[in-house]
Backbone as a printed PyTorch tensor [residue, N CA C, xyz], in Angstrom:
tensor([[[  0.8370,  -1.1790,   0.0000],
         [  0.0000,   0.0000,   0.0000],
         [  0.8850,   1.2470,   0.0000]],

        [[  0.3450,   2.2250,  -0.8780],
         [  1.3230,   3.4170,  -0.8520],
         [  0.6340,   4.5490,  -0.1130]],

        [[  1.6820,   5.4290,   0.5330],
         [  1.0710,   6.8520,   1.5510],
         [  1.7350,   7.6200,   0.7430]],

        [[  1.2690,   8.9860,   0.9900],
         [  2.1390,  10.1790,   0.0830],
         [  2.1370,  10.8420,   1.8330]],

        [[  3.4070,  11.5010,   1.8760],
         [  3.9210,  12.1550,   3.2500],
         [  4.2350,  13.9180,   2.3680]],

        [[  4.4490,  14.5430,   3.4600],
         [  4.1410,  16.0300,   2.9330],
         [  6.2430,  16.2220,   3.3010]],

        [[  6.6550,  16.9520,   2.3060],
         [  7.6810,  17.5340,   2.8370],
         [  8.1430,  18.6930,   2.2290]],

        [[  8.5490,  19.1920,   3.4870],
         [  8.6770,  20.8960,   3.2210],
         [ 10.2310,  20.8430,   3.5910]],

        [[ 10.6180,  21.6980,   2.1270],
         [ 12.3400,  22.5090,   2.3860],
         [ 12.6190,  22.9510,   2.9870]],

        [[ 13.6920,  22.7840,   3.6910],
         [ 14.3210,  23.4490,   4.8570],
         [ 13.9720,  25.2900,   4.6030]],

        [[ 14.5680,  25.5320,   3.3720],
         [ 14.3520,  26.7800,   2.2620],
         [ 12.9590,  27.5930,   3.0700]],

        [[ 12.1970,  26.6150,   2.7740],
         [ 10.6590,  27.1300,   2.5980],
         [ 10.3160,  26.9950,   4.0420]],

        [[ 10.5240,  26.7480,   5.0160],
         [ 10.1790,  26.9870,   6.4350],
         [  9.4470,  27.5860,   6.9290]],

        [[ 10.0930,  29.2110,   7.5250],
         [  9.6170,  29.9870,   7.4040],
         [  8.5690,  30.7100,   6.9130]],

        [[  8.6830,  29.9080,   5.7860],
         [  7.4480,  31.0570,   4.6580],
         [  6.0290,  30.2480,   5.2960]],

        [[  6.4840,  28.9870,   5.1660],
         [  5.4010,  27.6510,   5.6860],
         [  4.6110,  28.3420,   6.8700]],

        [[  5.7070,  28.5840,   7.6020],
         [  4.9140,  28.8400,   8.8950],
         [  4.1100,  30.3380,   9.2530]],

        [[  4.3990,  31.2310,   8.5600],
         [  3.7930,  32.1040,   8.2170],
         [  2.6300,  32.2720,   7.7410]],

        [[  2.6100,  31.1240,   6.8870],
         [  1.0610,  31.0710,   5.9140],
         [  0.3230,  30.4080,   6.2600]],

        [[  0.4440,  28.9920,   7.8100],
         [ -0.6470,  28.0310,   8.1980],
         [ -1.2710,  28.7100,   9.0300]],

        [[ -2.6580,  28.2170,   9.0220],
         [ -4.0010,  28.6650,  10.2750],
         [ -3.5630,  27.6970,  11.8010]],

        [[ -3.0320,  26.7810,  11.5460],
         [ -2.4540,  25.4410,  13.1250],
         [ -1.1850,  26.2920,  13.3930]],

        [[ -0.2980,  27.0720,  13.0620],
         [  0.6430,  27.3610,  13.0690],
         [  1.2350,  26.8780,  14.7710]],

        [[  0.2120,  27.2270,  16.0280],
         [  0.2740,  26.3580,  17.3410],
         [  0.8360,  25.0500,  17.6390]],

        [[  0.1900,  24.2080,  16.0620],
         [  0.7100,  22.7440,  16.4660],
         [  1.7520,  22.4690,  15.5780]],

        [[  2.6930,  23.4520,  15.5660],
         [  3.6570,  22.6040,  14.6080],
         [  4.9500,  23.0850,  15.2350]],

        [[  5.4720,  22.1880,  14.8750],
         [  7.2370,  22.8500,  14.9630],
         [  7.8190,  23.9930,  14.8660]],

        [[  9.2160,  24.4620,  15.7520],
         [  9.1040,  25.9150,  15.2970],
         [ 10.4720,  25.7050,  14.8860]],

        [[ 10.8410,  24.8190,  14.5240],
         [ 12.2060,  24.4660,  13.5480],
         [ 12.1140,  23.3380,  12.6790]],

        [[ 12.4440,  23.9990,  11.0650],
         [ 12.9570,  22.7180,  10.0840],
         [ 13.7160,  21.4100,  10.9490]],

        [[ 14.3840,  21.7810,  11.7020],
         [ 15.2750,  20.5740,  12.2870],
         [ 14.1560,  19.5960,  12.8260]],

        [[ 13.0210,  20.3040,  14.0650],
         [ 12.4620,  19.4050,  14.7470],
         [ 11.6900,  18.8780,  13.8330]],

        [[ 11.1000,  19.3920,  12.6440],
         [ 10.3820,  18.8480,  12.2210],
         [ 10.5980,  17.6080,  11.2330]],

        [[ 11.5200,  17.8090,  10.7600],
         [ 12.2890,  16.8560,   9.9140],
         [ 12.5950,  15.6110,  10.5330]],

        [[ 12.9970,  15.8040,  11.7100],
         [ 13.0760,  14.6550,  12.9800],
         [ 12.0690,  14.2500,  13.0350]],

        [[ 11.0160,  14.7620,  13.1040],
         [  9.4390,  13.5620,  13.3200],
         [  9.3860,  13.2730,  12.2010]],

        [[  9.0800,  13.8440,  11.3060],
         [  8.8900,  13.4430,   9.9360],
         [  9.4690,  12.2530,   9.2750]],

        [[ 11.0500,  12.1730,   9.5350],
         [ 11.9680,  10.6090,   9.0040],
         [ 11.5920,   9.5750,   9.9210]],

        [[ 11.0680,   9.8800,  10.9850],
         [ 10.6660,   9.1660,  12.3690],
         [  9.0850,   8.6670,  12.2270]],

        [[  8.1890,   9.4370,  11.4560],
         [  6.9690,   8.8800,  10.9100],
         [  7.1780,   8.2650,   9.6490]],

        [[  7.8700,   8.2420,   9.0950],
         [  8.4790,   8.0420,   7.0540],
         [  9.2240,   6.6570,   7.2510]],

        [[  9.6160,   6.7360,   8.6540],
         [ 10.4010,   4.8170,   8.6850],
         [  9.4080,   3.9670,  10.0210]],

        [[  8.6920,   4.6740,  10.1910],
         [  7.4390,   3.7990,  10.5180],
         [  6.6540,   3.3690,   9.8870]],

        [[  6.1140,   4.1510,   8.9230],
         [  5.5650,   3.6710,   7.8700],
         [  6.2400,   2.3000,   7.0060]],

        [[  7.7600,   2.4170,   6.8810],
         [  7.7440,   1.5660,   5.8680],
         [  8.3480,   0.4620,   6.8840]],

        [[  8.6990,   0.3200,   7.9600],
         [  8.3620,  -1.0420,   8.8910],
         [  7.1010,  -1.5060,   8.6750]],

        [[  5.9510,  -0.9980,   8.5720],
         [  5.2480,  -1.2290,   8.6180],
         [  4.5730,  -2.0780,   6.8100]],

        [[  5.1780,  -1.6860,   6.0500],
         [  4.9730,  -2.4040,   5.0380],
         [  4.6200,  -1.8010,   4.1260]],

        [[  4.5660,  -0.0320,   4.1070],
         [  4.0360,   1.0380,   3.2400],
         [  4.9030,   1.4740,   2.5280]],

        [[  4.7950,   1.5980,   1.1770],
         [  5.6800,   2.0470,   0.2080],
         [  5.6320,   4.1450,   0.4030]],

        [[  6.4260,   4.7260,   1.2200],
         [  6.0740,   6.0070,   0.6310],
         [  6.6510,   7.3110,  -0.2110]],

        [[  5.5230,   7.6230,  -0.3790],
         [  5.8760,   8.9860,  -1.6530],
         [  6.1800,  10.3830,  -0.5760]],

        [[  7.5360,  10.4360,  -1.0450],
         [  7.8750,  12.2230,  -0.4900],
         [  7.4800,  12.8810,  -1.4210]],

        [[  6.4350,  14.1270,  -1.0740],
         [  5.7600,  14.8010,  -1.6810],
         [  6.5570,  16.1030,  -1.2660]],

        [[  7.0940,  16.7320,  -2.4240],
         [  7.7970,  18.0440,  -2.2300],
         [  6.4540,  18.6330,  -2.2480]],

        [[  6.2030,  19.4930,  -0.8410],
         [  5.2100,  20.5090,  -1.2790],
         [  5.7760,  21.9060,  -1.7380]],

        [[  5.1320,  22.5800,  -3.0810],
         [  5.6060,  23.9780,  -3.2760],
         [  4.1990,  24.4080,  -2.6430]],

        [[  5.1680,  25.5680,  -2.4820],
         [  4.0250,  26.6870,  -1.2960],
         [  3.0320,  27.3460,  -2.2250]],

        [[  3.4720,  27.8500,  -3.3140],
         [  2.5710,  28.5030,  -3.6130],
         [  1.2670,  27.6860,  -4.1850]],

        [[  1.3680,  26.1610,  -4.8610],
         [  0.5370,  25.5490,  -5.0240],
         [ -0.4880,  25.2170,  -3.9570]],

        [[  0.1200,  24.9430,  -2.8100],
         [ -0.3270,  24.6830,  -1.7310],
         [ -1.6430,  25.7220,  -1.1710]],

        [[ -0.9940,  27.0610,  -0.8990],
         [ -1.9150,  28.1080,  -0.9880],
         [ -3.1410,  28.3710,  -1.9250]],

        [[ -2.5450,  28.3370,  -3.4410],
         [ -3.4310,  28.0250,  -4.4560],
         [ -4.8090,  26.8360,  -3.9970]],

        [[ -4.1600,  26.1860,  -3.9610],
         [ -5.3280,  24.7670,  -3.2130],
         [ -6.0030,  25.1220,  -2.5920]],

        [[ -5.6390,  25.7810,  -1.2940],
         [ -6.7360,  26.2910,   0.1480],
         [ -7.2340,  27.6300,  -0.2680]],

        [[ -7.2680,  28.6740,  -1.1840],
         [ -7.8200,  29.0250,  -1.9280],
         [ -8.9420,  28.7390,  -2.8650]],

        [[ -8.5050,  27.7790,  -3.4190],
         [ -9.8460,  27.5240,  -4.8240],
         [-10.2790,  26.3540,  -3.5200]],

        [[-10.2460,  25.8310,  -3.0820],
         [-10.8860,  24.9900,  -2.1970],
         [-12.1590,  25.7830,  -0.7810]],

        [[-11.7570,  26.6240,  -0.7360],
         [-12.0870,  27.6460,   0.3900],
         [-11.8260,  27.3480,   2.1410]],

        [[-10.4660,  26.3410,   2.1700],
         [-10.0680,  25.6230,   3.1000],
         [ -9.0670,  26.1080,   3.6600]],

        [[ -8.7520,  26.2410,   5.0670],
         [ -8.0190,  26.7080,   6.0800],
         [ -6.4480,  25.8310,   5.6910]],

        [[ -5.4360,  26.6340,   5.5520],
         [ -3.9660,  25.9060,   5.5610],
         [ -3.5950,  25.2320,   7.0620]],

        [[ -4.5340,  23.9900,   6.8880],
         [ -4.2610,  23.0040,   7.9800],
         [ -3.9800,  21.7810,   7.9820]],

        [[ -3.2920,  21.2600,   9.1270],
         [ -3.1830,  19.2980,   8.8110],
         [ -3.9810,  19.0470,   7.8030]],

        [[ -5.0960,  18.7780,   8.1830],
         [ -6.0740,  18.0770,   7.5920],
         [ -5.8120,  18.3140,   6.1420]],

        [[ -6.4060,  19.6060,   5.8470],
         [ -5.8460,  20.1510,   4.4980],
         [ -4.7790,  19.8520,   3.3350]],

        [[ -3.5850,  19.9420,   4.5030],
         [ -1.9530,  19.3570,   3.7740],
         [ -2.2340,  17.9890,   3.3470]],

        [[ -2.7890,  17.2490,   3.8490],
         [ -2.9040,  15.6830,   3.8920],
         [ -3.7690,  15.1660,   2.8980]],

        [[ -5.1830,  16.2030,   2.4000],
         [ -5.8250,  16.1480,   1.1740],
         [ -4.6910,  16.7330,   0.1800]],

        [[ -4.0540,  17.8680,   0.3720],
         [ -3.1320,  18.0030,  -0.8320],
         [ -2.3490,  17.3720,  -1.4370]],

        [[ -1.5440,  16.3040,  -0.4510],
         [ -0.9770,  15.8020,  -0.8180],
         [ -1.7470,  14.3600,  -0.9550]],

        [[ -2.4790,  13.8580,  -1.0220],
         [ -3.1100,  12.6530,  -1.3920],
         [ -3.6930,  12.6080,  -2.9460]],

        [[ -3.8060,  13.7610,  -3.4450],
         [ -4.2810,  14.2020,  -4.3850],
         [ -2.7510,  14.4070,  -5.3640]]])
C-alpha cells in the first residue's frame, strides 16, 4: 500500500509557517520537524508502506486552500498531498 507524506524545504520553512491557520501545532524548527517526519516516514515503511515524499511547493499549496475555500491546515496538507 502506498502513503504520500508532505515535505517541506528546509528553504521554505519559514514562509510555511507564516502562511498556516495550526501554526500552534507545529514545529518551530525545520530541524524538529524533519526529525518527526523521518521518524513517521520509517514507521511507515516497517510497517509495510511504500512512501511517496511529496515536495510541497508553497505557492501551489496556498493556491489549493484558496480555490478549495479551506483553512492551511493538517487536515488540508494531507488532502493536498493525497491528491
Amino acid at each position: 500500500m502506498e502513503i504520500n507524506l508532505a515535505y517541506y524545504k528546509k528553504k521554505d520553512w519559514f514562509k510555511f509557517l507564516k502562511m498556516i491557520d495550526d501554526r500552534e501545532s507545529m514545529f518551530d524548527t525545520w530541524k524538529e520537524w524533519n526529525k518527526s517526519y523521518l521518524k513517521t516516514k520509517q514507521g511507515l515503511i516497517s510497517q509495510g508502506f511504500l512512501v511517496n515524499e511529496i515536495i510541497v511547493d508553497l505557492k501551489e499549496l496556498k493556491k489549493y486552500c484558496n480555490s478549495q475555500g479551506l483553512k492551511n491546515d493538517g487536515k488540508t496538507r494531507s488532502q493536498f498531498v493525497a491528491n
